[in-house]
C-alpha positions, 0 to 999 in steps of 0.5 A: 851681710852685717850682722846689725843689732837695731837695739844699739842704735834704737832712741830710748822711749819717753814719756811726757813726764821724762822730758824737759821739754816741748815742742809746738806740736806738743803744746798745740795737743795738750792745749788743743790750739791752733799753730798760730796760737801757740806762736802768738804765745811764744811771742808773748813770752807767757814762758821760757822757750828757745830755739834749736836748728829752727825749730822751737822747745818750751820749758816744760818747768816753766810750761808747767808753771804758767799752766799751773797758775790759771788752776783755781783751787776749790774753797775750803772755806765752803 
């Protein structure tokens, strides 16, 4: 029987902030929207995303950036 070493083979652990992007299922978590919401968005084009083998990846730089601009920031003038 082969000696298999599973470290060899294992895919390196990520974080949110590691990644490049993101799928449906991530955006639907974070967002807490239903799938057909966030496809409702892919289709308005609010960011940049593409497919692969079907299924879809959303820049997280232009996620990031599209979330960004709907934070108001407090007045300092207060």
């Amino acid at each position: 029987m082969d000696n298999f070493e599973e470290t060899a083979h294992a895919v390196p652990m990520t974080s949110m902030q590691d990644v490049r992007c993101y799928t449906v299922e991530d955006l639907m978590a974070m967002l807490a929207l239903s799938r057909p919401t966030v496809y409702r968005l892919l289709k308005q084009n609010v960011f940049r995303w593409f497919k692969v083998g079907g299924a879809y990846r959303i820049s997280k730089a232009s996620f990031d950036a599209w979330l960004n601009e709907g934070v108001i920031e407090p007045s300092l003038a207060g």
